[in-house]
C-alpha positions in Angstrom: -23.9 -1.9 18.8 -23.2 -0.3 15.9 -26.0 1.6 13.8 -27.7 1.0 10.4 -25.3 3.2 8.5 -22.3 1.2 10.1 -23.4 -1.9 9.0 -24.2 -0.9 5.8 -20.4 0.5 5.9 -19.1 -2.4 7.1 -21.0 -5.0 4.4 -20.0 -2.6 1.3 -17.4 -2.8 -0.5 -18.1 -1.6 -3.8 -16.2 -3.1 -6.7 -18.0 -0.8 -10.0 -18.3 2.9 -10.0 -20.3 5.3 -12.0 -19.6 8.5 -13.5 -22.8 10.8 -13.4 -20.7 13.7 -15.7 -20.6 10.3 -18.6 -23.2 8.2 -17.9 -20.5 5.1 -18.0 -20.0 2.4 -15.1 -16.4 0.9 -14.5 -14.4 -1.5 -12.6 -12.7 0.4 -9.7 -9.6 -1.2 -11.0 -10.9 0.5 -14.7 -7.1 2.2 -16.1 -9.2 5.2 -17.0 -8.7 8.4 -16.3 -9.5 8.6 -12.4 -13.4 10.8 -12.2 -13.8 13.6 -9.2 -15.0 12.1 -6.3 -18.1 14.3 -6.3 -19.3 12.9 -10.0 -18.7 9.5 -8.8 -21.8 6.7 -7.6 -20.5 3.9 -6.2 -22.4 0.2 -6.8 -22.2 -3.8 -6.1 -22.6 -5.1 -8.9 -22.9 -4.4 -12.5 -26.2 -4.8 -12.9 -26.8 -2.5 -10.3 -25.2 0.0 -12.4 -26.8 -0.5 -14.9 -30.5 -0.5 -13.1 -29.4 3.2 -12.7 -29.1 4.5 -16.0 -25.2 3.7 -16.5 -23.8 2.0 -19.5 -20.7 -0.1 -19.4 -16.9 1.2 -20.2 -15.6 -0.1 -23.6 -12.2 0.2 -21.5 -12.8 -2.2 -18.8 -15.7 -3.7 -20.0 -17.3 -4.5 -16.8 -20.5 -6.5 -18.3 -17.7 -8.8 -18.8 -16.6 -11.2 -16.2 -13.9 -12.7 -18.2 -12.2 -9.6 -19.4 -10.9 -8.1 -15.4 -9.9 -11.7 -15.0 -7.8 -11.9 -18.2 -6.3 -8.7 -17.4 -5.3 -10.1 -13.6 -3.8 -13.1 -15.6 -1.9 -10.8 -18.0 -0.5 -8.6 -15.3 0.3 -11.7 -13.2 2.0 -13.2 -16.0 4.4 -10.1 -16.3 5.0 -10.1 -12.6 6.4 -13.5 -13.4 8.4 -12.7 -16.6 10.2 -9.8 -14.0 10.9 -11.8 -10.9 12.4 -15.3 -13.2 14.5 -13.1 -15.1 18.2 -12.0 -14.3 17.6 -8.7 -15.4 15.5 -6.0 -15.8 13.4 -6.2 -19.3 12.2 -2.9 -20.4 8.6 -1.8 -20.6 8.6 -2.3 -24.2 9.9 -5.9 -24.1 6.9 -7.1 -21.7 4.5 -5.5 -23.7 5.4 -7.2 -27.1 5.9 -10.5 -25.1 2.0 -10.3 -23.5 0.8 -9.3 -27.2 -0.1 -5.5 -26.1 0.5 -2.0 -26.4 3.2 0.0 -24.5 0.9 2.5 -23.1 -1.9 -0.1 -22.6 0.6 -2.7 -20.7 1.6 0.2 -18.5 -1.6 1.8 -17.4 -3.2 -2.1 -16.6 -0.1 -3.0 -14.9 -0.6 0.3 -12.5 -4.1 -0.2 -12.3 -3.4 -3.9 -10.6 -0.7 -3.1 -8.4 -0.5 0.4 -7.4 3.1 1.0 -9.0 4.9 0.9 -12.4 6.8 -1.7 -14.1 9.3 0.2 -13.3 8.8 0.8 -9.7 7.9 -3.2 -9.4 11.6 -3.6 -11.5 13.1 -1.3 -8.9 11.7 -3.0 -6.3 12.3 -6.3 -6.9 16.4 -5.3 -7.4 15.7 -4.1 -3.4 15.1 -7.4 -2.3 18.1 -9.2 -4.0 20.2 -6.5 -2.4 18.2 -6.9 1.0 19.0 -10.6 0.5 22.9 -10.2 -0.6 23.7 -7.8 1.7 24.6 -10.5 4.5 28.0 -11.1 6.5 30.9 -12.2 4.7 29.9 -11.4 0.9 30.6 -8.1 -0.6 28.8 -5.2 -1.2 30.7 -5.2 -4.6 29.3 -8.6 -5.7 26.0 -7.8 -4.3 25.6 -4.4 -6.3 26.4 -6.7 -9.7 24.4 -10.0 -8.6 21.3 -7.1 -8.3 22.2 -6.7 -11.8 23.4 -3.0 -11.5 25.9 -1.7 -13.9 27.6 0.7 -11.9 28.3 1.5 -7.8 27.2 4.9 -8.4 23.3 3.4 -9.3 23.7 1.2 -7.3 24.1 3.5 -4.1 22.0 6.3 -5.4 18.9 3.6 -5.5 20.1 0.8 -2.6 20.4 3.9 -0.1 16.3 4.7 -0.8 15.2 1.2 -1.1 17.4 0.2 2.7 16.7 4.0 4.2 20.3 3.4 4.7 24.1 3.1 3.2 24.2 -0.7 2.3 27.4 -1.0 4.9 25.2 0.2 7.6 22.1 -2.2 6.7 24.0 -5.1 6.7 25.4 -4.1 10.3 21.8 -4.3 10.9 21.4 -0.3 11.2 23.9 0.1 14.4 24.5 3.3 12.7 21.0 4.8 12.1 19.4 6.8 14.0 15.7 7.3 14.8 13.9 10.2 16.2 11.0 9.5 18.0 7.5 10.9 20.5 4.9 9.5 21.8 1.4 11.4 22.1 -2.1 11.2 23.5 -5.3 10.6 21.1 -9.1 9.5 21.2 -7.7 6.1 20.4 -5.4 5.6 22.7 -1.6 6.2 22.6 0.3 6.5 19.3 4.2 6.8 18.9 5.8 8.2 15.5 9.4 7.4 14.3 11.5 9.1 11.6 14.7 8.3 10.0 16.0 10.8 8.0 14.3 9.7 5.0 10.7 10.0 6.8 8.4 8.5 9.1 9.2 4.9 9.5 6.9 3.9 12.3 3.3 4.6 13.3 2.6 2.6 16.6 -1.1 2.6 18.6 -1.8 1.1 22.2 -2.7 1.7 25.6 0.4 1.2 26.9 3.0 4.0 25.9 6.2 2.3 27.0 4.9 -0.9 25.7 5.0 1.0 22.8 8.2 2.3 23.0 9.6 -2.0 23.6 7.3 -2.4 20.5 10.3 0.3 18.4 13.3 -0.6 19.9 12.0 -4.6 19.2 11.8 -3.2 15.7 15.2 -1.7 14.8 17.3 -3.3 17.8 20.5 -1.5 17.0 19.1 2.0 16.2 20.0 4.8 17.9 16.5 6.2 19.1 16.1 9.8 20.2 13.2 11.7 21.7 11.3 14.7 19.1 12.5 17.9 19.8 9.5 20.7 19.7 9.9 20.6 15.6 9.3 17.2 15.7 6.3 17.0 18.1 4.7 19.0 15.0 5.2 15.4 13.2 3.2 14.0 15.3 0.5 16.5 15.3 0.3 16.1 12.1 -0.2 12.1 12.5 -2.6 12.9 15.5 -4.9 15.1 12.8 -5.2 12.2 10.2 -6.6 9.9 13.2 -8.7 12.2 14.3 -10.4 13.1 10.8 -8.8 10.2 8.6 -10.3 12.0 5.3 -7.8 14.8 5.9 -4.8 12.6 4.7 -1.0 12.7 5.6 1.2 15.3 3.6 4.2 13.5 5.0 7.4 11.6 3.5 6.8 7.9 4.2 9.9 5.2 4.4 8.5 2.2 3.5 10.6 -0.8 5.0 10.0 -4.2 3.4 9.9 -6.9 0.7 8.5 -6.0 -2.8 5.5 -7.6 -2.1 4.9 -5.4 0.9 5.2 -2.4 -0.8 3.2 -3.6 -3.5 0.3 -4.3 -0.6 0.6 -0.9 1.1 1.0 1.2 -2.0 -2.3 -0.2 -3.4 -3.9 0.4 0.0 -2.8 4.4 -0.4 -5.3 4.2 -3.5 -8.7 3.0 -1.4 -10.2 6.2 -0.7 -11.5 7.2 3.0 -14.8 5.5 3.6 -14.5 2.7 1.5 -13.2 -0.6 2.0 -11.8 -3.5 0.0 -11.8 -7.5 0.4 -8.2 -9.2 1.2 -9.9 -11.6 -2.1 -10.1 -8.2 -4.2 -6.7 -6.5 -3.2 -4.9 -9.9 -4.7 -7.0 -9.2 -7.7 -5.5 -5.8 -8.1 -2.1 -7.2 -7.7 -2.2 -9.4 -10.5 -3.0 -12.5 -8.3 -5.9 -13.8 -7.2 -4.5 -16.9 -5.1 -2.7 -14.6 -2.8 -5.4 -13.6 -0.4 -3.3 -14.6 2.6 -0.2 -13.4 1.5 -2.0 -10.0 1.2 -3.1 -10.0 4.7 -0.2 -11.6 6.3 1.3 -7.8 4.4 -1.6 -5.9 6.0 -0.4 -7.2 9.8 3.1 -6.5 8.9 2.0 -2.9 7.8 4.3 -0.8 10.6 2.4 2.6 9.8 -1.1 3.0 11.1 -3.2 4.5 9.5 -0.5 5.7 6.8 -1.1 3.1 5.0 -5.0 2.4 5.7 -5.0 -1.4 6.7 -8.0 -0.7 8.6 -10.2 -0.5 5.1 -9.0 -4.1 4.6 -11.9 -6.8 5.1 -13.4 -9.6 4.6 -14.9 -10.8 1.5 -18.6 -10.9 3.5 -17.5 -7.5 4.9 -16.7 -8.4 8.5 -13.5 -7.0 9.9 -11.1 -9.6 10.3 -7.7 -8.5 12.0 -5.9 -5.9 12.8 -2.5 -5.2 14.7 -3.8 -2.7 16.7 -6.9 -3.5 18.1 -10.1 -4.4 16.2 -12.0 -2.0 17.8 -9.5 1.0 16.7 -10.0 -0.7 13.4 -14.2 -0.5 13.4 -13.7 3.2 14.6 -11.2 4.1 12.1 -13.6 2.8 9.8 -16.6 4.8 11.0 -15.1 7.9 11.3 -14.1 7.7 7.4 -17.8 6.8 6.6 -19.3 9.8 8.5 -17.1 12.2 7.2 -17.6 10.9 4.0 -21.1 11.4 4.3 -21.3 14.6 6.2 
């Protein structure tokens, strides 16, 4: 049963923050300048804020209900300008066509969904390759239906966004090869993958060689070899994090998946340890508010626990709701952040 400072854990998820050093409340989606966390009070509502002594940001304007939702629509709207067109408009284009500054286009459009224009541009040319990159057309005409100039961008960038040479992808990675170990934690059992580009996979369970089915079920023609002493470091490193999730993981991730994906689990790498957010207020910060579902069909196709932190994802009432690995890892996860966060 969990204690009063759980539930209170569980049932918050605060969506305004106040910065003691200013005196000024903000969305946690504000575009401002990011405050140290120790200067920072977190509340519910505005009001709230404001019942403390804060006054609202000119920026963000939080006392204004209308304003974070016209900023949603205005991102939204550019997220739609990108994915209709046939090529790649430049940040400067989108911001005179949504009426706004460059600068101001570019720090709102981060602020909703944890990357760049650019990086969402970039992005969405990955998925037309991932698309085109199927048997019997060439990689020739799928490097100029992507809408790349040149082979030499196109391989430089395809080779990040696939974590492999296009050839090899569309073979469906019978040339890659994975490195691999399994390990023991308070949780349970946990398995770590890395391709040469970083880790890859993040597994938990009880069972370590269902595990193991669980990797080879996810990259079927991969070569998979077991961590050498240098790599069981790797997962030391990924056994720490769990352990004391505040600590963070200062490893290269290689994030497999549609743009949309990414989009997801790079805006769940800016929730801070001990907080959470609603599946309802993540498809806010993407620029679409309708996508709820979409965002937590994302969060169970998330292949790196606690890399990228699905387990801060919940419901709008606060309730968990789901989780790949257990919803009791999830709860703990959770309540380990909170009491270190407190401590």
């Amino acid at each position: 049963m969990p204690d009063a400072a759980d539930r209170t854990e569980t049932a918050f998820a605060p969506a305004f923050r106040g910065v003691v050093t200013t005196g000024v409340y903000c969305r946690t989606s504000c575009i401002s300048r990011r405050p140290l966390p120790e200067n920072v009070r977190c509340f519910a509502s505005a009001s709230e804020a404001r019942s403390a002594g804060f006054r609202a940001c000119r920026r963000c304007r939080p006392d204004d209900p209308d304003f974070a939702r016209r900023n949603a629509d205005l991102v939204a709207e550019a997220c739609r300008l990108i994915d209709a067109g046939d090529s790649s408009p430049t940040v400067a284009a989108l911001a005179h066509a949504l009426g706004v500054s460059e600068g101001h286009f570019h720090r709102l459009f981060r602020a909703y969904t944890g990357m760049t224009p650019r990086a969402y541009m970039q992005e969405k040319r990955a998925a037309l390759v991932r698309e085109g990159l199927r048997p019997g057309k060439s990689i020739t005409a799928t490097f100029y239906d992507a809408g790349y100039g040149s082979s030499g961008r196109f391989y430089a960038v395809s080779n990040r966004a696939l974590g492999m040479a296009p050839a090899d992808y569309r073979a469906g990675g019978a040339r890659e090869t994975l490195r691999f170990a399994l390990g023991m934690t308070s949780l349970g059992s946990i398995l770590v993958a890395s391709s040469r580009n970083g880790v890859v996979s993040i597994l938990m369970g009880d069972d370590p060689e269902a595990l193991l089915r669980d990797l080879q079920d996810r990259f079927p023609r991969a070569v998979l070899i077991g961590g050498d002493q240098h790599y069981e470091h790797v997962v030391a490193l990924v056994v720490g994090m769990l352990e004391a999730p505040g600590l963070g993981l200062d490893l290269p991730l290689d994030l497999r998946g549609t743009a949309f994906q990414r989009r997801v689990w790079m805006a769940l790498r800016e929730v801070p340890p001990g907080e959470t957010i609603s599946y309802d207020e993540l498809a806010r910060r993407l620029g679409n508010a309708k996508s709820a579902k979409a965002v937590a069909s994302a969060c169970a196709s998330n292949p790196l626990a606690i890399a990228i932190p699905c387990h801060r994802v919940v419901k709008s009432d606060g309730s968990a709701f789901g989780y790949t690995w257990g919803l009791d890892r999830k709860d703990e996860l959770r309540r380990r952040e909170f009491a270190q966060k407190t401590a």
